[in-house]
N, CA and C atoms as a LAMMPS dump frame, in Angstrom:
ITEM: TIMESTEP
0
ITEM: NUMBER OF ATOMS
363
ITEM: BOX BOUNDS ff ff ff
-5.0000000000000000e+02 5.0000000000000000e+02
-5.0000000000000000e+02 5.0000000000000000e+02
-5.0000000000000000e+02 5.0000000000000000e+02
ITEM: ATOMS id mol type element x y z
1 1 1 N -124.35 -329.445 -418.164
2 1 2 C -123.561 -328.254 -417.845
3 1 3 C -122.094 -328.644 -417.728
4 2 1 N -121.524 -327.884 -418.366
5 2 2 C -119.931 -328.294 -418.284
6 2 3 C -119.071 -327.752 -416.675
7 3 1 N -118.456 -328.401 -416.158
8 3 2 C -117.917 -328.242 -414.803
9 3 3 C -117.885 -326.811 -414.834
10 4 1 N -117.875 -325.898 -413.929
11 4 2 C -117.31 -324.814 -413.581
12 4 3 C -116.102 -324.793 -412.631
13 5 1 N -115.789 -324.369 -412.666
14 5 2 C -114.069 -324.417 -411.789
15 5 3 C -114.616 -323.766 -410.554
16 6 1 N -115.612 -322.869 -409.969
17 6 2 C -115.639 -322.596 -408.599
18 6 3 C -117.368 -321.87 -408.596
19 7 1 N -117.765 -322.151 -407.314
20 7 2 C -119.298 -321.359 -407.461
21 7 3 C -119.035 -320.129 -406.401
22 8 1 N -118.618 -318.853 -406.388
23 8 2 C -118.618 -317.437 -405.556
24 8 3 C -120.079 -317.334 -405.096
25 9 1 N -119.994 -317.014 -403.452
26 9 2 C -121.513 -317.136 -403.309
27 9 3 C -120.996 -315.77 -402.427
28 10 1 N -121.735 -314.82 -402.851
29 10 2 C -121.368 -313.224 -401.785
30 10 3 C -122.688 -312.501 -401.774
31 11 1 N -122.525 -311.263 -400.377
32 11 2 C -122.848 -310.486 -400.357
33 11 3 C -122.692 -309.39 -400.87
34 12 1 N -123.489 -309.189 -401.412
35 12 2 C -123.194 -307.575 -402.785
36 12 3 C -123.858 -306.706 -402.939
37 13 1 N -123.68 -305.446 -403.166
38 13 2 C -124.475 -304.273 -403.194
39 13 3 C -124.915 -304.186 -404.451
40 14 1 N -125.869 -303.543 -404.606
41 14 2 C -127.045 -303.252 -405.401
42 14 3 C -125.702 -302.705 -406.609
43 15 1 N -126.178 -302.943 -407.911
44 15 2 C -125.231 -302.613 -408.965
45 15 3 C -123.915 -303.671 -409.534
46 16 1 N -123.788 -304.572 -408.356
47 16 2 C -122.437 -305.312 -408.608
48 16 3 C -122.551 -306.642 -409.003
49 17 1 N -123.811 -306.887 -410.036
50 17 2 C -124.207 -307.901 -410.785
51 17 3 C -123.833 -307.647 -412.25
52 18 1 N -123.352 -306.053 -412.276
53 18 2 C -123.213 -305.316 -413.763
54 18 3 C -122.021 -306.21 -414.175
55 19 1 N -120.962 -305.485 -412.716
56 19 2 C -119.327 -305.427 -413.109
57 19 3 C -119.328 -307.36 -412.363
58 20 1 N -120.015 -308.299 -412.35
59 20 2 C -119.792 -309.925 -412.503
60 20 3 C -120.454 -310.204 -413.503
61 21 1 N -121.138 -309.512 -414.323
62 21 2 C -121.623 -310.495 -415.738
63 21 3 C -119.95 -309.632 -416.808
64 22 1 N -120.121 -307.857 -416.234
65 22 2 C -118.759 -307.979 -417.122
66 22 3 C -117.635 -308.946 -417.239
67 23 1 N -117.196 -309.826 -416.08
68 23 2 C -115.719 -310.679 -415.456
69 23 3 C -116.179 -311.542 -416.197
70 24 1 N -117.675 -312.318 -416.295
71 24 2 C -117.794 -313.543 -416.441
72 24 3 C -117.62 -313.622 -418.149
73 25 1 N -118.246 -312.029 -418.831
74 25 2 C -117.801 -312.205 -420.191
75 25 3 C -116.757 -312.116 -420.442
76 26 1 N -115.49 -311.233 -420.27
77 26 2 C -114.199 -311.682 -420.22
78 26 3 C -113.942 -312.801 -420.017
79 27 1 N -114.219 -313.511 -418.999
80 27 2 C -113.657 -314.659 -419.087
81 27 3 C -114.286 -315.952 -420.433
82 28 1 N -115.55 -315.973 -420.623
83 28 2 C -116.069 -316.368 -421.751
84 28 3 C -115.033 -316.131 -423.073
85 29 1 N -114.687 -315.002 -423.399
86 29 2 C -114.458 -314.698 -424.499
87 29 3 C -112.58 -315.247 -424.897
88 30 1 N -112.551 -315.209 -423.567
89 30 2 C -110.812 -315.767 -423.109
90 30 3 C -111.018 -317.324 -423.82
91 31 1 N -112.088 -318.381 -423.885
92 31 2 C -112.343 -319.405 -423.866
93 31 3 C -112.495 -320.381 -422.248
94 32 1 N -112.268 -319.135 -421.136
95 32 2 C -112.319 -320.063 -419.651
96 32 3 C -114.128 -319.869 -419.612
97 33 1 N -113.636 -321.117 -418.281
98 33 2 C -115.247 -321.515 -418.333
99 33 3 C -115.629 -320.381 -417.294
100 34 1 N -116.665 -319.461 -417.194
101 34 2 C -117.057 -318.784 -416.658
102 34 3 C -116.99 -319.029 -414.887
103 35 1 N -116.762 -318.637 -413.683
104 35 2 C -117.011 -319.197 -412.029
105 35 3 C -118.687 -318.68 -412.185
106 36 1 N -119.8 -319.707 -411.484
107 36 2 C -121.165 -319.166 -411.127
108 36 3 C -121.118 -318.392 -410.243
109 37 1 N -121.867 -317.412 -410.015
110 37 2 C -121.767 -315.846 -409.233
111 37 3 C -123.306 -316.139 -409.057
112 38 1 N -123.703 -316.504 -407.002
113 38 2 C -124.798 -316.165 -406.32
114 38 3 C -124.499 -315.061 -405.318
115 39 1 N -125.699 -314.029 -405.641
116 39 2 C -125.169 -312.812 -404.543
117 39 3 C -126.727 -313.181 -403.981
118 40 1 N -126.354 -312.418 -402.552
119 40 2 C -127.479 -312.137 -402.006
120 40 3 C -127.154 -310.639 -401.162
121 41 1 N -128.672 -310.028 -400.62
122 41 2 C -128.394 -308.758 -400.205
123 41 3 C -127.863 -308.718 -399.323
124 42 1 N -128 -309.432 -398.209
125 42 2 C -127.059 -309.476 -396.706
126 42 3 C -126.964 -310.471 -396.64
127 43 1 N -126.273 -310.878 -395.36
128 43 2 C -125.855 -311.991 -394.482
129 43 3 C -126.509 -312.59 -393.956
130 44 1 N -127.531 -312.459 -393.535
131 44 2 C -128.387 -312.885 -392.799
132 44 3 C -129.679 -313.99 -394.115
133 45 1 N -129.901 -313.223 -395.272
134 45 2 C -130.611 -313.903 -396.05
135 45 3 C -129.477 -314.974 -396.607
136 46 1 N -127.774 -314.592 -396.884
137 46 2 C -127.011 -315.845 -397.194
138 46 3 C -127.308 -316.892 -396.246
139 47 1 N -126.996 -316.844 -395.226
140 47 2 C -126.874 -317.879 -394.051
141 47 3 C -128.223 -318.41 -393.834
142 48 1 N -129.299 -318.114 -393.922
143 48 2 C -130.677 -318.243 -394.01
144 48 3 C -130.874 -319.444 -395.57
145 49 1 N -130.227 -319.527 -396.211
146 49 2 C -130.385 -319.938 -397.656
147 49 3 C -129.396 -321.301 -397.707
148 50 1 N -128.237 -320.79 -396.823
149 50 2 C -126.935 -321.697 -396.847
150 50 3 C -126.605 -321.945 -395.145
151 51 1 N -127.332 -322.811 -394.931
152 51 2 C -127.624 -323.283 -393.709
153 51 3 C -126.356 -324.246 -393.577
154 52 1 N -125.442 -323.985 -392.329
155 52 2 C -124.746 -325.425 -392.04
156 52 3 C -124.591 -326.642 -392.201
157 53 1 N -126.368 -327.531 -392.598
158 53 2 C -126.231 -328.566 -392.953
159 53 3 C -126.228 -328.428 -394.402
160 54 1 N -126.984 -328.022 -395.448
161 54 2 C -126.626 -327.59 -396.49
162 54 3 C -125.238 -327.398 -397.034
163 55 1 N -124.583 -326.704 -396.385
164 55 2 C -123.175 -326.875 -396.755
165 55 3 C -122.511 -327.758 -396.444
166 56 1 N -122.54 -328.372 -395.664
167 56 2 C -121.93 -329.809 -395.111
168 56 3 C -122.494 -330.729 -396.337
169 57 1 N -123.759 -331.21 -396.912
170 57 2 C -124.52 -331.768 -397.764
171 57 3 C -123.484 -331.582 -399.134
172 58 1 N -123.469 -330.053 -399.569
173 58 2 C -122.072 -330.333 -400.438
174 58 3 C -121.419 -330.248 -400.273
175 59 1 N -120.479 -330.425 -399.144
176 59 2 C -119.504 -331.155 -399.247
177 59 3 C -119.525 -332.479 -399.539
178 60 1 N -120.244 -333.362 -398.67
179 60 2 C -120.445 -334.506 -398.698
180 60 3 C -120.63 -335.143 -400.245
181 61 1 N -121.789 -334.569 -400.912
182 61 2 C -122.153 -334.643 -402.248
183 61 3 C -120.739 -334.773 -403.16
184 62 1 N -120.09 -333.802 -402.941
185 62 2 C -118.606 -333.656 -403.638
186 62 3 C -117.546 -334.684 -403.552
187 63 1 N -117.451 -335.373 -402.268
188 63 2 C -117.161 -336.026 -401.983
189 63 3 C -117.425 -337.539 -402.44
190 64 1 N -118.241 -337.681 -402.104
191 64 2 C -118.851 -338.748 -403.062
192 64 3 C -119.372 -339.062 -404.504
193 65 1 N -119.381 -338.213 -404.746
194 65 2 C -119.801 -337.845 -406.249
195 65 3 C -121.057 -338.186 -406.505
196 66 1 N -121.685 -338.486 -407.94
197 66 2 C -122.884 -338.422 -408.175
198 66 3 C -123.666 -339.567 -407.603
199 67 1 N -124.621 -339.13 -407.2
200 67 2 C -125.696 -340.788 -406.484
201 67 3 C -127.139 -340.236 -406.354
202 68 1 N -127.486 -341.373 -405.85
203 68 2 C -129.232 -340.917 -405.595
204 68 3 C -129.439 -340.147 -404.198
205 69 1 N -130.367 -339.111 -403.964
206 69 2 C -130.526 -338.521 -402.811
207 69 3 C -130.776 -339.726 -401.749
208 70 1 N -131.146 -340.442 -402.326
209 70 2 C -131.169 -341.708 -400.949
210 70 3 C -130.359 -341.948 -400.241
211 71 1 N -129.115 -342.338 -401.375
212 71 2 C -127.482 -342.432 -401.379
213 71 3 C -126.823 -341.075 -399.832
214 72 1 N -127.249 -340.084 -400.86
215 72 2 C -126.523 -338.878 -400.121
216 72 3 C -127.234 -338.764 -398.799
217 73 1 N -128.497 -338.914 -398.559
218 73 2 C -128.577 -339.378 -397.167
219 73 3 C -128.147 -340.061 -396.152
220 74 1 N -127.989 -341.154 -396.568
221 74 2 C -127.247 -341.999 -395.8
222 74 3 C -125.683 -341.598 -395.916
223 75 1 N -124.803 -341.421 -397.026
224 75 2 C -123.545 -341.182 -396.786
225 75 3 C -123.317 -339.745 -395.602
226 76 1 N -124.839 -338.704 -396.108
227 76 2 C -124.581 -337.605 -394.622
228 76 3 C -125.148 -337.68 -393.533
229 77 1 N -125.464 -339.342 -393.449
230 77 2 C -126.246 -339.484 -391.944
231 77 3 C -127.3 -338.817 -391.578
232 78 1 N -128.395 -338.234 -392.371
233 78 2 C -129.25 -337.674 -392.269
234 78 3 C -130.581 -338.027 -392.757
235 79 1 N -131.645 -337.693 -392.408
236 79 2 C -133.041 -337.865 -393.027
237 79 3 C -133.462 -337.784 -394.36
238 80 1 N -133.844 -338.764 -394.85
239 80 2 C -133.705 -338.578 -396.365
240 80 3 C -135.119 -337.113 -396.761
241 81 1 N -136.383 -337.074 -395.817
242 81 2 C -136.856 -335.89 -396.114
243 81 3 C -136.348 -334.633 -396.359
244 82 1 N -135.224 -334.591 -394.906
245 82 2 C -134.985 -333.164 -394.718
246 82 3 C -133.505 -333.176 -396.464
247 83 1 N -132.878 -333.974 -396.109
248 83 2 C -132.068 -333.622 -397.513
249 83 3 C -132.956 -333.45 -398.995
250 84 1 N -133.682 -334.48 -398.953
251 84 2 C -134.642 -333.858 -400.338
252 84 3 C -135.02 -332.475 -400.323
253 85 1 N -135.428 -332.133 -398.947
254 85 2 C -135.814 -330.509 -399.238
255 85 3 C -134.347 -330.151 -399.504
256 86 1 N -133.228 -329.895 -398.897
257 86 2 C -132.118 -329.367 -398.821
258 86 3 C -131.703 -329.493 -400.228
259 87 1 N -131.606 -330.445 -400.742
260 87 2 C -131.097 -331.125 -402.219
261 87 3 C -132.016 -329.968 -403.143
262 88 1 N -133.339 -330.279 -403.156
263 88 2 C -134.278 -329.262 -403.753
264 88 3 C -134.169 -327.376 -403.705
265 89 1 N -133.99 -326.886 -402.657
266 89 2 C -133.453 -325.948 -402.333
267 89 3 C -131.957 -325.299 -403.399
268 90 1 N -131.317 -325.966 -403.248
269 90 2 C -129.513 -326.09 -403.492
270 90 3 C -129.937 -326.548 -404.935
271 91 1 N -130.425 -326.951 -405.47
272 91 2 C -130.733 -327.182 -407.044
273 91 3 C -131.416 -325.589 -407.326
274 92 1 N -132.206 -325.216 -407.067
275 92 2 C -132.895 -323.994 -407.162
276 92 3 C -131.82 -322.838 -407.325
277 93 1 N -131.085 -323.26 -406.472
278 93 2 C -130.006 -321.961 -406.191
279 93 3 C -128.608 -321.92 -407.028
280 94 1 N -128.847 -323.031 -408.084
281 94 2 C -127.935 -323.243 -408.709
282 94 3 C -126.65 -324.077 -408.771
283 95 1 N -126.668 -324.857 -407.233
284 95 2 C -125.345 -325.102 -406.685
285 95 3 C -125.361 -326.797 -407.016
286 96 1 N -126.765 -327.723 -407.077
287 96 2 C -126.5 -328.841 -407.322
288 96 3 C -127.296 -329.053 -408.882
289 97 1 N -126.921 -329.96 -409.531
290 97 2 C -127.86 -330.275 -410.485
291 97 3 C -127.847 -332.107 -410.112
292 98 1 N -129.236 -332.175 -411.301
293 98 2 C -129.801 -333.497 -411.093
294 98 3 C -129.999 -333.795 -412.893
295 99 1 N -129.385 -335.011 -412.404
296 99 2 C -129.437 -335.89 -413.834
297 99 3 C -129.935 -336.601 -413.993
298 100 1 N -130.304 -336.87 -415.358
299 100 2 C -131.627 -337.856 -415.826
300 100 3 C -131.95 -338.43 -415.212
301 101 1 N -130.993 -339.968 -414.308
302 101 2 C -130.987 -340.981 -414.03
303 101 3 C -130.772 -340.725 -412.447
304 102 1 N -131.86 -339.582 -412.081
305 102 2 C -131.903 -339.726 -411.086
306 102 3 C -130.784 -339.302 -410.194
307 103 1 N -129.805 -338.717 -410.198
308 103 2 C -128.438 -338.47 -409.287
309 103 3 C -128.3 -337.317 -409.192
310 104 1 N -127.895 -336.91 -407.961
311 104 2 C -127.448 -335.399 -408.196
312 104 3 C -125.831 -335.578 -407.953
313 105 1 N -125.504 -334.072 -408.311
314 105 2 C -124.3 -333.601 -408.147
315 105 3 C -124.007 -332.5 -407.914
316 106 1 N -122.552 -332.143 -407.174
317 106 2 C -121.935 -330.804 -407.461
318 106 3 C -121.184 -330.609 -408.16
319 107 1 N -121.587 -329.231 -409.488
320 107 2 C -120.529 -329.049 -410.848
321 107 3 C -119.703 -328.694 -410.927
322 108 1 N -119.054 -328.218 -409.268
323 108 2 C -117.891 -327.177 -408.998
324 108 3 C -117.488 -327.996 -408.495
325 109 1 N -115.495 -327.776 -408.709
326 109 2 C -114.725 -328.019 -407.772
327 109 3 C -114.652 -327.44 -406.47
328 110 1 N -114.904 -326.37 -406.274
329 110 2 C -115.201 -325.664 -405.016
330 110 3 C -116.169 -324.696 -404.606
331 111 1 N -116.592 -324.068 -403.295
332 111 2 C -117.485 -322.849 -403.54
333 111 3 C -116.691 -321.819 -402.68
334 112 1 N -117.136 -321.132 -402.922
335 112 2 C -116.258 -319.628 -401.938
336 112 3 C -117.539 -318.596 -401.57
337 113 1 N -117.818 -318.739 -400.361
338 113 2 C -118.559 -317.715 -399.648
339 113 3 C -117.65 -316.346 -399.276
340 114 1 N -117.874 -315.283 -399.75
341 114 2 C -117.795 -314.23 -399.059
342 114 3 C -118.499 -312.783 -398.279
343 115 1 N -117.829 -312.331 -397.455
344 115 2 C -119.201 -311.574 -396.936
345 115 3 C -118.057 -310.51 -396.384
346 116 1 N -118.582 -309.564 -396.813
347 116 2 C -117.243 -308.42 -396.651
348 116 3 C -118.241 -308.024 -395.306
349 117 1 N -117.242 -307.194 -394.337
350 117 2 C -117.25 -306.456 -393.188
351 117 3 C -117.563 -305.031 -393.45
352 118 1 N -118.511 -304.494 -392.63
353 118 2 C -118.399 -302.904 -392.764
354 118 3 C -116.715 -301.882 -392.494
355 119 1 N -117.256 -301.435 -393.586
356 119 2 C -115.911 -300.277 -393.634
357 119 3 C -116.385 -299.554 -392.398
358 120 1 N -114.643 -298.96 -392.142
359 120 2 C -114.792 -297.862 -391.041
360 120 3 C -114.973 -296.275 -391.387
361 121 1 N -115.669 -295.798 -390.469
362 121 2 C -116.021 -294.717 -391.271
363 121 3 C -114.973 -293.377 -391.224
């Protein structure tokens, strides 16, 4: 997979997967590399999915760049079980990939969570 320049991870209403595959083809057709777009329905299933240590994990991952989950355990001071699940998880969801030789990585330079607030009525 060729780098993506940022992974948008939001909360989004029903329909607003239309008008992000429209952005992402514009941007395709521009020749830019598309940003990955994960929505979920609320907040509660984001944060449920993208758990604190998880996000800390890529950071860390990013940080260090590609290695073995063994590796990334120990560089995040953590249990190499619970990161394999975490690692496993976060591959699923699009955010890490794993290469041949065993290593994972993160393909983004950055991620951007957003979670809009209820409007007032």
């Amino acid at each position: 997979m060729e780098t993506n320049t940022k992974a948008i991870i939001e909360v989004a209403k029903r329909g607003s997967a239309v008008r992000a595959a429209k952005q992402q083809l514009a941007a395709a057709r521009k020749g830019k590399v598309p940003d990955y777009r994960l929505s979920f329905e609320s907040a509660r299933s984001l944060f449920a999915e993208l758990t604190p240590a998880r996000v800390d994990l890529l950071d860390t991952l990013r940080r260090v760049g590609p290695c073995s989950i063994y590796a990334l355990a120990k560089a995040a001071e953590r249990n190499y079980s619970n990161v394999h699940t975490d690692v496993t998880r976060l591959e699923e969801l699009g955010l890490i990939e794993r290469a041949e030789e065993r290593t994972v990585s993160v393909p983004y330079e950055s991620v951007e969570i957003l979670v809009p607030l209820a409007q007032v009525a």
